[in-house]
C-alpha positions as CSV (number, residue, x, y, z in Angstrom):
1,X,-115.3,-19.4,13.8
2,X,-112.2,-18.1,12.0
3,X,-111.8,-20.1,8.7
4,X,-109.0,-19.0,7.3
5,X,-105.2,-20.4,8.8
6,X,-102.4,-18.1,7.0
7,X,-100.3,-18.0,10.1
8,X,-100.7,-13.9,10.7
9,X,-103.0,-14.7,14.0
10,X,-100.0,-16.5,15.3
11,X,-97.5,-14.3,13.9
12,X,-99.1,-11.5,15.5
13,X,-99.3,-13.4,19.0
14,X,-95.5,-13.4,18.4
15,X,-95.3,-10.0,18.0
16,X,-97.0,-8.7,21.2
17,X,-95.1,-11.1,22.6
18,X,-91.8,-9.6,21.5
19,X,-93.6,-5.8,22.1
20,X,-94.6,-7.3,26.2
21,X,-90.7,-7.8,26.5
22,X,-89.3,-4.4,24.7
23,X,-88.3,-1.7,27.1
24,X,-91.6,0.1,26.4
25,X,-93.6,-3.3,27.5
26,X,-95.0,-4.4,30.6
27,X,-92.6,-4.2,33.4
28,X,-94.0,-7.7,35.0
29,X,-93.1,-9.4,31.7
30,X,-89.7,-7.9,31.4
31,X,-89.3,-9.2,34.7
32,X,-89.8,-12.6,34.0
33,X,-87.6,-15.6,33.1
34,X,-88.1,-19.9,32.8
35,X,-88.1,-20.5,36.4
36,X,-90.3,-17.6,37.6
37,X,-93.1,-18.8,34.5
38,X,-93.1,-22.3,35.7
39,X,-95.8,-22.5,38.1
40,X,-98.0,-20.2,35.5
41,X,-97.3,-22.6,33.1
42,X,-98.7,-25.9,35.0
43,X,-101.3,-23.9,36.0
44,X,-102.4,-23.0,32.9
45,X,-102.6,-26.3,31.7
46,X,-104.6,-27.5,34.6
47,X,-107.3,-24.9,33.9
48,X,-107.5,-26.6,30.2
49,X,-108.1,-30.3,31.7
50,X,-110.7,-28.0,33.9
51,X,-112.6,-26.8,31.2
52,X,-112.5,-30.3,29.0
53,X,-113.9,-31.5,32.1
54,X,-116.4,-28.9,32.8
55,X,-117.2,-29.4,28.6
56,X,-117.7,-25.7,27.7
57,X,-116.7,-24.6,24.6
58,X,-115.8,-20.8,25.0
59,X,-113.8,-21.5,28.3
60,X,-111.9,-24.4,26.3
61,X,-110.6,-22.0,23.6
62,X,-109.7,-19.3,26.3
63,X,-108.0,-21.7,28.1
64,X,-106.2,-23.1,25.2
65,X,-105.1,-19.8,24.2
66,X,-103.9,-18.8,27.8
67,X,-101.7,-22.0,27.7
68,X,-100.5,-20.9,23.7
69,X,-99.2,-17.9,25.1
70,X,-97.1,-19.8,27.9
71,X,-95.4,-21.6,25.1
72,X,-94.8,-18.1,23.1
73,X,-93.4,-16.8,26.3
74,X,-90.5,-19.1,26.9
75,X,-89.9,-19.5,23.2
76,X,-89.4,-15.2,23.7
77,X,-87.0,-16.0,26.7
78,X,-85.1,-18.3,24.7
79,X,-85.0,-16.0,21.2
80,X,-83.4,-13.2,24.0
81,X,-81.0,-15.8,25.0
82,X,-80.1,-17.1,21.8
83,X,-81.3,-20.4,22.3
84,X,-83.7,-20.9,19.8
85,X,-87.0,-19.3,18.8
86,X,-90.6,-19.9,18.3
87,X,-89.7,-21.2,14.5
88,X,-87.3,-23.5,15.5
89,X,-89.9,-25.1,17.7
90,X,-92.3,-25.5,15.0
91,X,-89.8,-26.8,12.2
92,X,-88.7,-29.3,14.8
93,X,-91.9,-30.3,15.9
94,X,-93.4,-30.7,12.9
95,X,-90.1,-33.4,11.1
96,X,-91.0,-35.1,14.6
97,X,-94.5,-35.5,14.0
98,X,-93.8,-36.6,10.4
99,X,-91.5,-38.6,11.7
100,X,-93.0,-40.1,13.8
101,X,-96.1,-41.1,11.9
102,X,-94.8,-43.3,8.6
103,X,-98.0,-44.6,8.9
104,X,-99.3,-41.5,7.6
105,X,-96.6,-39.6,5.5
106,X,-94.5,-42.8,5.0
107,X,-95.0,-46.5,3.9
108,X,-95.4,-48.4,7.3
109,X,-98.6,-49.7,8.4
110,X,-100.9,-49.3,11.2
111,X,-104.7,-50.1,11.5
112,X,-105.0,-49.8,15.6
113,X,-104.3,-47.1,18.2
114,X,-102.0,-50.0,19.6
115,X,-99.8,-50.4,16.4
116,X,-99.6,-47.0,15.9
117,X,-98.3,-46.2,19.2
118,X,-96.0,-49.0,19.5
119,X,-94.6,-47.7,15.7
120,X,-94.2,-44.3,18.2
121,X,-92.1,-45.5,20.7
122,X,-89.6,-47.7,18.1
123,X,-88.7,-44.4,16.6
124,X,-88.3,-43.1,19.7
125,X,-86.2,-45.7,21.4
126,X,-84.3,-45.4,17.7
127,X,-83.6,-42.1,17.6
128,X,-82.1,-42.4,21.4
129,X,-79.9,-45.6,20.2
130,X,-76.6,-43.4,20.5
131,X,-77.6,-41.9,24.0
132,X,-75.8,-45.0,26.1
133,X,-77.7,-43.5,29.0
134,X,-81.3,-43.9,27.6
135,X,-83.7,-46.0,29.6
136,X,-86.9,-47.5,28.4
137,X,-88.5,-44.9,31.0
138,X,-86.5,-41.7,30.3
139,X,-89.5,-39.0,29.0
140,X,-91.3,-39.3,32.0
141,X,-91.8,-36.1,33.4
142,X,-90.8,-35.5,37.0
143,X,-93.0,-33.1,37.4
144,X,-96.1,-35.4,36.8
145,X,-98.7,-35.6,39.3
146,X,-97.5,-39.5,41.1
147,X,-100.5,-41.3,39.8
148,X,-100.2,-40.3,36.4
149,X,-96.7,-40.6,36.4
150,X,-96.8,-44.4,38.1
151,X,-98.9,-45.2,35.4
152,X,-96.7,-43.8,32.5
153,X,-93.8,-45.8,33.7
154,X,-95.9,-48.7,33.9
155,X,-97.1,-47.8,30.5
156,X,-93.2,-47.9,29.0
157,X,-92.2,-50.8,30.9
158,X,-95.2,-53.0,29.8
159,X,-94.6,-52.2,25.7
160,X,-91.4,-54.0,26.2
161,X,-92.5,-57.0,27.7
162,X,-92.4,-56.2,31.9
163,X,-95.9,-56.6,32.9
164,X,-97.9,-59.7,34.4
165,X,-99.6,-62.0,31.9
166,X,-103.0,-61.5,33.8
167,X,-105.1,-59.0,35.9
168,X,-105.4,-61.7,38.5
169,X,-101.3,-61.9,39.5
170,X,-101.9,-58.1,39.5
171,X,-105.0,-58.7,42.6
172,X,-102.8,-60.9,43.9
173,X,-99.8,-58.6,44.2
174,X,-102.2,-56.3,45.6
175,X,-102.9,-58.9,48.4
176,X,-99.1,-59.0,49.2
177,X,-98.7,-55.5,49.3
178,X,-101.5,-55.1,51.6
179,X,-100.3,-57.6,54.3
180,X,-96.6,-56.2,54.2
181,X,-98.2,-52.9,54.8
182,X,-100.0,-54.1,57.7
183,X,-97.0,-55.7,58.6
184,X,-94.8,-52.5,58.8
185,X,-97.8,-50.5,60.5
186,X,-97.1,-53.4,63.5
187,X,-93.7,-52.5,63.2
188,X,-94.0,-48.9,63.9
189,X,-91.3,-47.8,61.8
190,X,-92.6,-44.6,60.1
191,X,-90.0,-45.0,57.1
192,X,-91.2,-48.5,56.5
193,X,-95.1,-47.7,56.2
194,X,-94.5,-45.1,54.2
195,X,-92.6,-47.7,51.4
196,X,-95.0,-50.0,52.1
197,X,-97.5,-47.4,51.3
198,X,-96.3,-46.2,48.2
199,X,-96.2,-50.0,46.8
200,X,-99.7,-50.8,47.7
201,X,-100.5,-47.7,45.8
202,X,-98.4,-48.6,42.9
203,X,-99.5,-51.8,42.4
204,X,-103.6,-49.9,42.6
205,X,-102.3,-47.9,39.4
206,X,-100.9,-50.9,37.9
207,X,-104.5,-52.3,38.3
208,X,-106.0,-49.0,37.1
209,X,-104.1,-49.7,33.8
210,X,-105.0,-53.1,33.4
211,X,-108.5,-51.8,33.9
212,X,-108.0,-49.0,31.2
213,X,-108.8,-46.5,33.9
214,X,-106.9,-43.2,34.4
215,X,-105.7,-43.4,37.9
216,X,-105.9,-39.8,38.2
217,X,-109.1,-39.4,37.0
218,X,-110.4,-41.4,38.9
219,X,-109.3,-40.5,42.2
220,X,-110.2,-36.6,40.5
221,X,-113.7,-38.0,40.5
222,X,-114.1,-39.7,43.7
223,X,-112.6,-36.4,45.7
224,X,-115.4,-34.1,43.7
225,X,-118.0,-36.5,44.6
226,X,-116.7,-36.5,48.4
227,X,-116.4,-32.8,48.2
228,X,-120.0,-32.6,47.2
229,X,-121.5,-34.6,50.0
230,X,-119.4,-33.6,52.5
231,X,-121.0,-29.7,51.9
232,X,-123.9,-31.5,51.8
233,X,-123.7,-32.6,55.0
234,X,-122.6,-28.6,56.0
235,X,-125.8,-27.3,54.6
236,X,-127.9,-29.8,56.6
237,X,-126.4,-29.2,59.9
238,X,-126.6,-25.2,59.3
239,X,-130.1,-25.7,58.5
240,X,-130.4,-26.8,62.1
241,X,-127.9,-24.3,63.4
242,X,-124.9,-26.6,63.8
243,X,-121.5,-27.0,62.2
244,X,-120.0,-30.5,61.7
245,X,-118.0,-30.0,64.9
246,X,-120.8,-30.0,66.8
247,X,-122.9,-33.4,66.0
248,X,-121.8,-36.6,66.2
249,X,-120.3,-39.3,63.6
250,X,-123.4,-40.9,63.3
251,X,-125.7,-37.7,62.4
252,X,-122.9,-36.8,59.8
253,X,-123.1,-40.5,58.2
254,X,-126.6,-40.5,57.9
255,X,-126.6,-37.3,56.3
256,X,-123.8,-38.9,54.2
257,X,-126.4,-41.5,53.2
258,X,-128.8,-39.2,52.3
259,X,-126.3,-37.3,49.9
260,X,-125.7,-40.8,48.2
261,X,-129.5,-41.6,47.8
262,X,-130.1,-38.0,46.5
263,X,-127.4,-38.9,44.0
């Protein structure tokens, strides 16, 4: 492990960064601008929730430092534009961190996760005060998967008071939801169903949240888990010289049930 942090690591990252984008660099990363790097970028930082997940060190810290060089990258495009640069970014993240914290580099207090995020979001919603177009939800990424992003406009909402007082008004929205959706379905209007749909699911993140469970993770960890008894199933039926298409539901389910005991 490298001990010593002087900056001339990251300096240098700059530098082949600058070198990549010269007329003697790479002719893929001359060719490249903000909107042809954005699906690298999410990419990228999908393969670093992989490798938390997967919880192996090394591939962690590549990962990492593939997703280091995505940010070096577009602060490179913007430099060539005159935008801003790689310095800018850190000077202004680092008086919004300080900022943001008084807890730590000022005089405010905060024992508890809670009050330290709700400190977070006051300075926030002050420094948007002049913006007469800022909404308690504005920072919410589009570009969120829907789950996540349900839940972090749930999130915002309930720190300013719009939430239900208790789980159980959240089961029985649920309830509501569910009948309306059946409802619709009776209905046969396709547009319908689908809005009915995308309440039920709502209100099952809003659930999630009360539950302090990651929506997203969850459902992440339920599809693994199908897709591991589901090839399961696949490698008994080859055994015998079949593919699924060729048994029958109920051979496939009790395979199912032997992937669950096996588990």
């Amino acid at each position: 492990m490298t001990e010593k942090h002087d900056g001339s690591l990251f300096d240098r990252l700059v530098e082949i960064m600058a070198m990549l984008r010269s007329p003697v660099g790479c002719p893929w990363d001359r060719a490249q601008d903000s909107t042809s790097l954005k699906p690298y970028l999410l990419e990228e930082a999908y393969e670093v929730l992989e490798a938390i997940e997967e919880g192996t060190p090394q591939t962690l810290k590549d990962e990492l430092g593939d997703l280091l060089f995505q940010v070096i990258f577009h602060a490179q495009l913007a430099r060539e534009r005159g935008d801003f640069d790689i310095s800018d970014i850190l000077a202004g993240t680092i008086a919004k961190m300080t900022r943001r914290h008084p807890h730590v580099f000022g005089s405010a207090a905060a024992s508890t996760p809670k009050e330290a995020l709700q400190n977070w979001e006051e300075i926030k919603r002050q420094e948007k005060a002049a913006d007469q177009g800022t909404s308690v939800l504005d920072g919410v990424p589009r570009q969120l998967p829907s789950l996540l992003r349900a839940q972090r406009l749930q999130d915002k909402a309930a720190r300013v008071g719009f939430d239900w007082p208790e789980i159980a008004q959240v089961w029985r929205k649920l309830s509501e939801e569910l009948q309306e959706l059946r409802t619709a379905m009776d209905g046969n209007n396709r547009a319908e169903v689908e809005g009915e749909l995308g309440d039920v699911l709502f209100v099952v993140v809003n659930l999630a949240r009360w539950l302090e469970i990651n929506p997203d993770e969850a459902l992440h960890n339920t599809s693994r888990k199908f897709i591991q008894r589901f090839q399961f199933i696949e490698r008994a039926l080859s055994r015998k010289g079949k593919t699924p298409k060729q048994s029958t539901l109920a051979e496939m389910d009790a395979l199912w049930e032997q992937a669950k005991h096996q588990e």
